[in-house]
C-alpha positions as CSV (number, residue, x, y, z in Angstrom):
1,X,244.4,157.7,242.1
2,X,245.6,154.0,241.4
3,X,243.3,154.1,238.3
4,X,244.6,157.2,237.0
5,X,248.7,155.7,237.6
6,X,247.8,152.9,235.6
7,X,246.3,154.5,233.1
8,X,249.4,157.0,232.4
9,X,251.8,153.9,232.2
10,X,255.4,155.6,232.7
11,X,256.4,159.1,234.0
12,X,257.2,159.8,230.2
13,X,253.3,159.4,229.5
14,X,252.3,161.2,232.6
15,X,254.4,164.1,232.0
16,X,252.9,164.3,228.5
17,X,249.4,163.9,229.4
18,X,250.1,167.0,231.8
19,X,251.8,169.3,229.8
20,X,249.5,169.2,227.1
21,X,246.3,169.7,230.2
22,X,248.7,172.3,231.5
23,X,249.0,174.2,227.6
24,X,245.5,174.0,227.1
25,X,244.1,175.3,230.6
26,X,246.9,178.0,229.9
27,X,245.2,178.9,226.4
28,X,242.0,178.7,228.1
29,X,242.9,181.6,230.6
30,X,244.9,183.9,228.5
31,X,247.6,182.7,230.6
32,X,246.2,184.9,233.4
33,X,246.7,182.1,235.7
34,X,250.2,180.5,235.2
35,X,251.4,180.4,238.5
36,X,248.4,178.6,239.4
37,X,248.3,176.1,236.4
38,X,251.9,175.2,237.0
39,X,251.3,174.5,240.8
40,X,248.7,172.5,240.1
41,X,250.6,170.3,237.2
42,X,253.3,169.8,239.4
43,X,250.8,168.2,242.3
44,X,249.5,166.0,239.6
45,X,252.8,165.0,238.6
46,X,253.4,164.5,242.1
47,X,250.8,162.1,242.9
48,X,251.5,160.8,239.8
49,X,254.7,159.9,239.8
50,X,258.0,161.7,240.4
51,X,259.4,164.7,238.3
């Protein structure tokens, strides 16, 4: 996970690298899964960094 910290940079970077995964798996799915996508963006961000 130290890989994928530095690779983000800041939270600002991070946050945008997630939202646009979290838009896309959303599109993917019809949006049939929100409240599953948005659980699991928040744990990345989480491990990430903080919100």
């Amino acid at each position: 996970m130290d890989k994928a910290k530095d690779a983000m940079g800041n939270e600002q970077t991070s946050d945008k690298v997630l939202d646009k995964g979290e838009q896309l798996a959303d599109k993917k799915t019809g949006g049939d899964h929100d409240a599953q996508i948005d659980k699991g963006r928040d744990l990345a961000d989480g491990k990430l960094g903080s919100e």
